[in-house]
LOPA-79304 format. One line per field, with one value per residue (C-alpha): residue in one letter; z, y, x; residue number from 1. Coordinates in steps of 0.2 Angstrom, whole numbers. Layout:
N
residuo c(A,...);
pz c(Z,...);
py c(Y,...);
px c(X,...);
num c(NUM,...);
//
This chain:
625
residuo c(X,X,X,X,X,X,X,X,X,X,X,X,X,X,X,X,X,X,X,X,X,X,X,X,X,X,X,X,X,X,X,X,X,X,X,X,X,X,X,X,X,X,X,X,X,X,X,X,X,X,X,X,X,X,X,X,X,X,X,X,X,X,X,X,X,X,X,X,X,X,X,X,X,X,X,X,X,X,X,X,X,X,X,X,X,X,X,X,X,X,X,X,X,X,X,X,X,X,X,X,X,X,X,X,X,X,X,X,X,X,X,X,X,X,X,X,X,X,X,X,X,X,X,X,X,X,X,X,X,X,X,X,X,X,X,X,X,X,X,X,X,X,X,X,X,X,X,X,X,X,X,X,X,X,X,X,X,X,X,X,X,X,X,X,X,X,X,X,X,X,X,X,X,X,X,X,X,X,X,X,X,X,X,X,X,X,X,X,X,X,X,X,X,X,X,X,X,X,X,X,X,X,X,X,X,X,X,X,X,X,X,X,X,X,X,X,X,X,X,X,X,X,X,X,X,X,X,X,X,X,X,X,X,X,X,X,X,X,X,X,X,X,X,X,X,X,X,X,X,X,X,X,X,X,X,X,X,X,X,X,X,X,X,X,X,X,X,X,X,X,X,X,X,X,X,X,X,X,X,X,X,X,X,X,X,X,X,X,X,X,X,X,X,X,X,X,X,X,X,X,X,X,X,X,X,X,X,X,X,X,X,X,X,X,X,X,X,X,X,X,X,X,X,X,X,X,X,X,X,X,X,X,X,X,X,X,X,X,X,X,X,X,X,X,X,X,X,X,X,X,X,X,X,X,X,X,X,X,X,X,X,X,X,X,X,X,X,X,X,X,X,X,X,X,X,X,X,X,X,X,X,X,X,X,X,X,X,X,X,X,X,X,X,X,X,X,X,X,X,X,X,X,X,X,X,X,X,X,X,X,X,X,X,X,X,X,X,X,X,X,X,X,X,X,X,X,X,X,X,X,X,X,X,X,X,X,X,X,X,X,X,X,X,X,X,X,X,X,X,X,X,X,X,X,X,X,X,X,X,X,X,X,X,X,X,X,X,X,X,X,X,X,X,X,X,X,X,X,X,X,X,X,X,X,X,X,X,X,X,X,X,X,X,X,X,X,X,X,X,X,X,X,X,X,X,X,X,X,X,X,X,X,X,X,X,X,X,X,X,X,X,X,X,X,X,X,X,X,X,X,X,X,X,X,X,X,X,X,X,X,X,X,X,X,X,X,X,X,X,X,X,X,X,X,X,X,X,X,X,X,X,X,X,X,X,X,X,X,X,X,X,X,X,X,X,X,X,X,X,X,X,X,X,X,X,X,X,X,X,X,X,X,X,X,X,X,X,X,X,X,X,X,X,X,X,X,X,X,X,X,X,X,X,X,X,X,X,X,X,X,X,X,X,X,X);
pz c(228,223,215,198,208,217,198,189,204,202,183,183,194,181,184,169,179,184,168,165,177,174,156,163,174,159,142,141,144,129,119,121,121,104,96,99,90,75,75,70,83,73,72,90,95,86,93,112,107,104,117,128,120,121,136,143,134,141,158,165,159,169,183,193,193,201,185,175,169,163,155,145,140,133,122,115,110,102,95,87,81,71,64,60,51,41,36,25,18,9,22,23,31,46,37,26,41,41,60,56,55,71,80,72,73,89,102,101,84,92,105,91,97,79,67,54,53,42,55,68,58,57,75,77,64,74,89,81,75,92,99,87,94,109,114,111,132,133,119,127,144,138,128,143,153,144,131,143,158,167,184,186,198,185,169,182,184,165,162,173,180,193,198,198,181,174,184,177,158,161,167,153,142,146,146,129,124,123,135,124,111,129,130,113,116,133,124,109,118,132,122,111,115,121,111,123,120,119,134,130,114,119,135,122,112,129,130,117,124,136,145,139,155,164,157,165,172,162,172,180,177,161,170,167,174,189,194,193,203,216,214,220,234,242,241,249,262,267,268,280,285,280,261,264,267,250,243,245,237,242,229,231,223,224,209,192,179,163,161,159,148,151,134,142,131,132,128,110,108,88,81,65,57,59,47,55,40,35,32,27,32,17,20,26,45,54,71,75,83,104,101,91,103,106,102,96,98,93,93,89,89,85,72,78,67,69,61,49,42,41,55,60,80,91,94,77,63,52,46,37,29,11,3,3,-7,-17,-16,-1,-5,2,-7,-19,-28,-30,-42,-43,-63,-66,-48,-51,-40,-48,-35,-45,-41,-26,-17,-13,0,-5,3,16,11,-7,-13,-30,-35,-25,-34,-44,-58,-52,-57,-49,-50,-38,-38,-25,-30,-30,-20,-30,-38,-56,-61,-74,-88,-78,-77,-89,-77,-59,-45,-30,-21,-38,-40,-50,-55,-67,-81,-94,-87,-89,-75,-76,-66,-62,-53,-38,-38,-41,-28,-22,-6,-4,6,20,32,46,37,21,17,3,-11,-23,-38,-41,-56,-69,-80,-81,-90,-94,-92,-101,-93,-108,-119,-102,-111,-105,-117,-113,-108,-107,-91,-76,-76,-58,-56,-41,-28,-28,-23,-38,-39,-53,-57,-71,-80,-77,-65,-50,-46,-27,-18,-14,-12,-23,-13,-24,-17,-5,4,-3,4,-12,-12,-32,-40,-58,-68,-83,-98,-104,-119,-126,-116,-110,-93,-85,-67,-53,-38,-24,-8,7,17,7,11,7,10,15,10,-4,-8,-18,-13,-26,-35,-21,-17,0,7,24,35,29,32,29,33,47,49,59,46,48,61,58,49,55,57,50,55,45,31,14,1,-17,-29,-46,-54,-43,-40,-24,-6,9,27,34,52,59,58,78,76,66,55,39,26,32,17,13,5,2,5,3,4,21,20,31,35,40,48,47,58,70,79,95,106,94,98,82,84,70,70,70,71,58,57,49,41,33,22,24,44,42,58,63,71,76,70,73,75,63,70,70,68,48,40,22,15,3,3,-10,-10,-17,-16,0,7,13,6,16,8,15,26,38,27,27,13,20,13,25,22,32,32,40,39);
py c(-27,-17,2,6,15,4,-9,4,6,-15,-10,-2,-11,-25,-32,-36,-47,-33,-24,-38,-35,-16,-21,-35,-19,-6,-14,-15,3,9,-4,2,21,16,8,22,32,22,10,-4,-19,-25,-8,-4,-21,-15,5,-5,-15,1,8,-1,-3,15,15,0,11,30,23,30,49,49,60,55,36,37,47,33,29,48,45,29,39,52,38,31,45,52,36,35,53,49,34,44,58,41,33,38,19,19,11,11,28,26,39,26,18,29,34,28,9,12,19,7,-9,-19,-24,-42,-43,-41,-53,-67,-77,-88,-70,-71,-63,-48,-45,-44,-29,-21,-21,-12,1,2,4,18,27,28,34,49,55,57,71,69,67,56,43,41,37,23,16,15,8,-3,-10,-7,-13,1,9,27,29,19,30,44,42,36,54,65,70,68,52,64,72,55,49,63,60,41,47,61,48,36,49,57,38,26,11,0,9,9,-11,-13,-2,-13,-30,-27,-18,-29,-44,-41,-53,-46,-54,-68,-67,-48,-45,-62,-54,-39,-45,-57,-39,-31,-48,-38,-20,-11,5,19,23,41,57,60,78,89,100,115,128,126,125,143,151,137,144,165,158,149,167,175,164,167,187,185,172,186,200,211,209,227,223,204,214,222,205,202,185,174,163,145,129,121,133,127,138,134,136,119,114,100,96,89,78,87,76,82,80,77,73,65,53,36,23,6,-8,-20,-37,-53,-70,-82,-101,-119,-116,-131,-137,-147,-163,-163,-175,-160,-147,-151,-136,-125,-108,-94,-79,-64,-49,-32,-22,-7,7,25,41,37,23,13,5,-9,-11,-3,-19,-25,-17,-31,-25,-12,-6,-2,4,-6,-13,-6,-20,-28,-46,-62,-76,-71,-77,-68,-71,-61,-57,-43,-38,-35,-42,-46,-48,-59,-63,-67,-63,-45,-41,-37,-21,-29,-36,-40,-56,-64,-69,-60,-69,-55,-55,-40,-40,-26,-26,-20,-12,-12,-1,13,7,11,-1,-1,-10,-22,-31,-42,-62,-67,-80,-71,-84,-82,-97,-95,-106,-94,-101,-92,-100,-93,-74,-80,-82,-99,-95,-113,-118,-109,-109,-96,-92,-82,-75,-85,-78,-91,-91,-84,-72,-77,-91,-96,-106,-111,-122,-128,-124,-134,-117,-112,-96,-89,-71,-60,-47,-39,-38,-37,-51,-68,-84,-99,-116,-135,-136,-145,-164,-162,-145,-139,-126,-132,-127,-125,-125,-123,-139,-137,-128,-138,-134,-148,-145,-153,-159,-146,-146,-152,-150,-165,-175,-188,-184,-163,-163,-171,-180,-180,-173,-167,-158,-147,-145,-126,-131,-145,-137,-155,-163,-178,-185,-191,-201,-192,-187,-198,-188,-175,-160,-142,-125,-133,-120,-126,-123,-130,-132,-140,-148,-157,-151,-151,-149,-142,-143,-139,-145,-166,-176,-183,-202,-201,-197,-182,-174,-158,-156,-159,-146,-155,-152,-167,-161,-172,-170,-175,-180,-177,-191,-202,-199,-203,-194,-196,-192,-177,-168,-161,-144,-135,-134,-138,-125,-118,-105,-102,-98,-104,-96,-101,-89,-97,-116,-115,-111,-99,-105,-90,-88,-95,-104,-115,-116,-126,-128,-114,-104,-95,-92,-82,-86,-74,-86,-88,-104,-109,-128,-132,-148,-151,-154,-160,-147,-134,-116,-100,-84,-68,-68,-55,-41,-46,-65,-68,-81,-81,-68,-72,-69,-68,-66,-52,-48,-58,-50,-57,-46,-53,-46,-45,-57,-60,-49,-33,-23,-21,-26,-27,-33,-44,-45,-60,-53);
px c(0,14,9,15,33,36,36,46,61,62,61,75,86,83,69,57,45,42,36,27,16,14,9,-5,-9,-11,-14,-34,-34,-22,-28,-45,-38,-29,-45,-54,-43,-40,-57,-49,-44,-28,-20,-26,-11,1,-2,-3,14,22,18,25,40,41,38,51,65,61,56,72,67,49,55,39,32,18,13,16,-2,-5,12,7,-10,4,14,-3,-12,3,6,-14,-12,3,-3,-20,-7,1,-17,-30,-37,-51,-62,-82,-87,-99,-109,-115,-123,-139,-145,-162,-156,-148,-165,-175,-164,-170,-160,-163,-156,-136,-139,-139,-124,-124,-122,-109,-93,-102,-113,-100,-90,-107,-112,-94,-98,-114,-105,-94,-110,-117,-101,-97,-114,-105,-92,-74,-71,-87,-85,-64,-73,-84,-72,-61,-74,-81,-68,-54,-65,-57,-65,-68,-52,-40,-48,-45,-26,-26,-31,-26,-41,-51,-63,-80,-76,-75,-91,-99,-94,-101,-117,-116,-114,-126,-139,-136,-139,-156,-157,-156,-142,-128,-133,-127,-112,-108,-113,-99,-86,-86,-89,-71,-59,-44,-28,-22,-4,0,10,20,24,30,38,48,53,57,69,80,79,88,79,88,100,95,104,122,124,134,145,136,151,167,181,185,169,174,191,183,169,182,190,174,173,189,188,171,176,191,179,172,153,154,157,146,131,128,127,106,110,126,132,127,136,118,114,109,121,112,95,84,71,59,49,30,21,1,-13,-20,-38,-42,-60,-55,-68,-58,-65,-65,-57,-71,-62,-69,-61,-65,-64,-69,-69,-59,-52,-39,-38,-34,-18,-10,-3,14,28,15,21,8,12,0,14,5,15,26,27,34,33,41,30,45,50,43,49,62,69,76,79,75,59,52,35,30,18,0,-6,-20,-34,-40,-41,-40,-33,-21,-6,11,28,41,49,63,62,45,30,15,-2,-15,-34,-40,-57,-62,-77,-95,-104,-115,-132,-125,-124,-112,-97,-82,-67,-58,-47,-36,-17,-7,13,25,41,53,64,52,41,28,11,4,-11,-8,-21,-34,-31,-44,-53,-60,-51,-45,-34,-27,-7,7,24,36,45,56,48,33,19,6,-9,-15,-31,-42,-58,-72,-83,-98,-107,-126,-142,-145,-159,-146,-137,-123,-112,-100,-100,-86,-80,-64,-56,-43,-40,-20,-19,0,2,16,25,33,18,5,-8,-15,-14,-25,-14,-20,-30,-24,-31,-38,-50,-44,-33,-16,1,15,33,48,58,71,58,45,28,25,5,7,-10,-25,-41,-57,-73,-82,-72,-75,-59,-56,-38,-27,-10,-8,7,3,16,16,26,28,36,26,8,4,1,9,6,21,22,10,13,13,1,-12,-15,-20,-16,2,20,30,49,62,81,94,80,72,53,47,29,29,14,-8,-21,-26,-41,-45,-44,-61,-74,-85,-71,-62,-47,-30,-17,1,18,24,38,40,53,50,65,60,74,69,50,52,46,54,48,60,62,41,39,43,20,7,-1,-10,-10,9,23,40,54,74,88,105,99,87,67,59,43,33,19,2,-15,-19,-35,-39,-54,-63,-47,-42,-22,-13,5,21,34,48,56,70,74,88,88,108,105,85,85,75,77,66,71,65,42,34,28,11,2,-2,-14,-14,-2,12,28,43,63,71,90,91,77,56,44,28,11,-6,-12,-26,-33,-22,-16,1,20,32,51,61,79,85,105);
num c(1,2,3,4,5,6,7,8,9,10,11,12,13,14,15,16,17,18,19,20,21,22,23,24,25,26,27,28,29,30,31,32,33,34,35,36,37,38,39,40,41,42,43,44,45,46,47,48,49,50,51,52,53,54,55,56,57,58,59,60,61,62,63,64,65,66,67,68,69,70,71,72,73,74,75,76,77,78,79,80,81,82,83,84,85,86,87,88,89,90,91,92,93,94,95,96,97,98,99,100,101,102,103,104,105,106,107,108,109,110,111,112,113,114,115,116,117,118,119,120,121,122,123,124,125,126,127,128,129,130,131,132,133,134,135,136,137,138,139,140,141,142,143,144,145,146,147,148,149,150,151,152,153,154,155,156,157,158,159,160,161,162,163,164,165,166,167,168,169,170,171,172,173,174,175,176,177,178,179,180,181,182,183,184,185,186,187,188,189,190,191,192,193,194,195,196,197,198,199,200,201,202,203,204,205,206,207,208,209,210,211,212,213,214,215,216,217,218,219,220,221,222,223,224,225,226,227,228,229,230,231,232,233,234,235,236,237,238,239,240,241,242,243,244,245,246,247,248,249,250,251,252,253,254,255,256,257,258,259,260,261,262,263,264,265,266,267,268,269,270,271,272,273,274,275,276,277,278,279,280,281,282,283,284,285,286,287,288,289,290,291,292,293,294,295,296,297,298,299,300,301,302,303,304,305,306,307,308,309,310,311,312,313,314,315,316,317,318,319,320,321,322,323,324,325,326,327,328,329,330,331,332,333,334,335,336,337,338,339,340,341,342,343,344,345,346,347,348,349,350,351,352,353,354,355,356,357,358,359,360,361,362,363,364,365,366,367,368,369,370,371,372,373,374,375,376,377,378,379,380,381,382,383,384,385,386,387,388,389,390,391,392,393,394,395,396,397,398,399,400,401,402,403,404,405,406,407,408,409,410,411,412,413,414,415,416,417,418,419,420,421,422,423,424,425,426,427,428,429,430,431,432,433,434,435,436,437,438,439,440,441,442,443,444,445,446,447,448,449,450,451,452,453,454,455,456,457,458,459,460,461,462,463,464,465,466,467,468,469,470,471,472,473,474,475,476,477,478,479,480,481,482,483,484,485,486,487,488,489,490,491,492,493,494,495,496,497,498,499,500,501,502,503,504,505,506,507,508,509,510,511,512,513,514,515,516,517,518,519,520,521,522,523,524,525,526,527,528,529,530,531,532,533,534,535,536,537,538,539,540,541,542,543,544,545,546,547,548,549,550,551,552,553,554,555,556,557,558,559,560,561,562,563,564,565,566,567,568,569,570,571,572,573,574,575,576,577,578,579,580,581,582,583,584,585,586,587,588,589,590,591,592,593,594,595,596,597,598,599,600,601,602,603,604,605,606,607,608,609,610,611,612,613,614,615,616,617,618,619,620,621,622,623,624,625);
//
């Protein structure tokens, strides 16, 4: 097997299987490094993706590769302490976690392999606890090895130091903790699942990079110092041992004439409290059926971010980062008025053990141009899966359901109930004014036609079949409700956009054929013509998915995004593919950053603001020029 030198010399000459291998080779460790810097697994990708990145582009300036591990552990940490320096979220503190429920919790109670997702956060902020026990040195060490599932002699050459130092910090470490408390620091760690498809996703960055070429000598004398020197030499070549024996020190061409400076990256050692980000993935788990696999591309691309806080990758310059948003929440609905983007409902996340309703009625607005959030007059109804469509600068908040965390004998569930409520919301006066409610109580997916709101299929849990195919549309100016021709195929949770007039539905969820089997994952595309009430079959999606969006710059929808899940394999998606109704073809653009489920995204002077997603807080911009 070839050694990490012998990977970069190939490197170099062009090679970037070669890379990929040194990733394969290196990724667990930084990952696990960079988790244990920021306690959180979706920021630790995107600080391992940078890394490398970094890393493929300054690989001609390590002036010794069989250093290259230390030097990786250079780019990460530096990496962590700049994103540490850039975030301060208000996340649970592991202080609220008391050390008594941690030495009088039994072991046995982790082992469950049927917990809820809460409880799966919580044995990570258990973990965490445990760990801040430990010394700086010691806690880096288990991490390594049991996250990273690194040796002694690979955590050695991470390091720098040497194999008995980090024997010693293990056996430190494991005796500064209980039996029983290591076991539950080995279960968790070692039982995280590594993202399957990060080296794929930053070898397919490194597809647009080129190392940055070694530094050119500059000349080691001006041209005038040159010809005194060559002046030198010739009255000393014509000399007389005599006169040559009071130099002590020849002059030698080998000599370096300028002084040099090498800059050394130092490992920094910071004990900062990192707060690990509690989420909570709300909604009615389902897999897809074998037949569908064909074209799917999912790609998981942990974000990039520099010191800055607003670049989103060293490989395009087609994102950026904006300022979060200020509620975590899942489920929400955007629209955009004056430039202005307004965040509405959703479902926000209970403190563990608490049980109610967790739709919120939230509305926050947005301004690009300075980047700044203000919270605006709550939605009168608490909803999340909430609709929103604007007309005459008005938003129509249609639909969604409320819902609310249960006790169940193994741990908590959810419970929700569809809603007919539309509610209209004034930007200008910042008040709410009840409207005719929908026909159909239910979460639906809304769109603008010549002034007019198409409510397009959903989901209705009473039902005997939830996913919906009806088309319902509202009447702003006379507050009344009429119904159209349904879809072909029903379906939920599908991405909705509109060019010259025409509405398509693009991918969702739809029932099965099979009764009592999961939900199927669509690719299939339908167009609705509002003269004619008519849909028409168009070109399938590239792959199936959910929860994805669709927005329309200059006549083509960018369909971004979104979930698929296989075999109990849970894929969030970062591709970006474009269709363009005048060819009924489709193309991939740029992937995201990272994969996103969920989010919402909305056009603004030509460029994609995605929010949230998965669920995270962040707004990032695409520009697709």
């Amino acid at each position: 097997m070839e050694n990490d030198a012998q990977l970069i010399r190939r490197i170099l000459s062009g090679d970037d299987d070669a890379f990929n291998t040194l990733v394969q080779r290196h990724q667990r460790g930084v990952h696990a490094l960079a988790w244990r810097k920021v306690s959180d697994f979706h920021y630790a990708e995107e600080i391992t993706q940078d890394t490398f990145l970094q890393a493929y582009k300054k690989l001609s300036t390590l002036k010794n590769p069989n250093q290259f591990a230390g030097w990786l552990y250079v780019i990460a940490n530096r990496l962590c302490i700049n994103w540490l320096q850039r975030h301060k979220p208000a996340m649970q503190s592991l202080e609220d976690t008391p050390m008594e429920e941690i030495e009088e919790s039994s072991y046995a109670h982790y082992t469950s392999k049927q917990r809820e997702a809460e409880d799966t956060e919580h044995r990570y902020e258990i973990v965490q606890k445990l760990l801040s026990k430990l010394p700086e040195s010691e806690r880096t060490v288990m991490t390594l090895h049991y996250l990273g599932e690194m040796t002694a002699k690979e955590i050695s050459k991470f390091l720098g130091v040497s194999v008995n130092t980090i024997t010693n910090r293990l056996w430190r470490a494991r005796k500064r903790l209980r039996e029983d408390q290591e076991l539950l620091v080995q279960e968790v760690l070692g039982g995280a699942q590594f993202p399957a498809n990060l080296t794929e996703n930053i070898m397919r960055q490194v597809a647009d990079l080129k190392p940055t070429p070694p530094p050119v000598a500059k000349p080691l004398l001006p041209w005038g110092a040159l010809g005194v020197a060559t002046l030198l030499v010739t009255m000393l070549l014509g000399a007389t041992n005599q006169y040559l024996a009071r130099f002590q020190k020849p002059y030698s061409f080998e000599a370096v004439a300028e002084p040099t400076v090498e800059i050394v990256d130092t490992a920094i050692l910071l004990d900062i409290d990192a707060k690990p980000d509690l989420r909570n993935q709300v909604g009615r788990p389902a897999s897809t059926d074998k037949n569908i696999e064909a074209g799917l591309q999912a790609a998981e691309t942990p974000l990039v971010s520099d010191t800055q806080r607003n670049s989103l990758g060293p490989a395009t310059l087609q994102w950026t980062r904006k300022a979060d948003m200020p509620t975590s929440r899942t489920g929400f609905a955007t629209s955009v008025v004056n430039g202005k983007v307004f965040v509405i409902g959703g479902n926000i996340q209970l403190k563990r053990d608490e049980f109610g309703d967790i739709s919120t009625s939230t509305v926050e607005m947005y301004d690009p141009k300075t980047d700044t959030w203000e919270r605006k007059s709550d939605m009168p109804t608490a909803r999340s899966g909430v609709s929103v469509s604007v007309v005459d600068g008005k938003i129509y908040a249609i639909g969604g359901s409320k819902t609310k965390t249960i006790q169940v004998p193994r741990g908590s569930s959810f419970e929700s109930e569809e809603l007919a409520t539309v509610e209209m919301y004034d930007p200008v006066t910042d008040t709410w004014t009840q409207k005719a409610d929908m026909p159909t109580p239910k979460k639906t997916m809304t769109c603008v036609v010549n002034g007019k709101i198409y409510a397009i299929g959903g989901w209705l849990t009473t039902n005997e079949k939830p996913h919906l195919g009806t088309v319902e549309v509202y009447d702003p100016g006379t507050n009344t409700w009429a119904k159209a021709q349904s879809m072909n195929c029903a379906r939920c949770s599908a991405a909705i956009g509109v060019v010259n007039g025409e509405i398509y539905a693009i991918g969702g969820l739809g029932s099965h054929p099979i009764q009592d089997q999961s939900d199927l994952y669509l690719s299939n595309v339908e167009v609705f013509n509002p003269k004619t009430n008519q849909w028409q079959e168009k070109t399938e999606m590239p792959a199936p998915k959910a929860l994805h969006t669709a927005s329309v710059i200059d006549g083509k929808i960018y369909v971004i995004g979104g979930y698929f899940k296989k075999d109990s394999e849970f894929k969030k998606l970062s591709t970006i593919e474009i269709y363009d109704p005048a060819t009924d073809r489709w193309t991939q653009a740029s992937v995201m950053p990272i994969g996103k489920w969920g989010h919402k995204t909305e056009v603004i002077d030509g460029q994609i603001y995605i929010f949230g997603g998965g669920p995270v807080t962040s707004v990032q911009v695409y520009d697709p020029r």
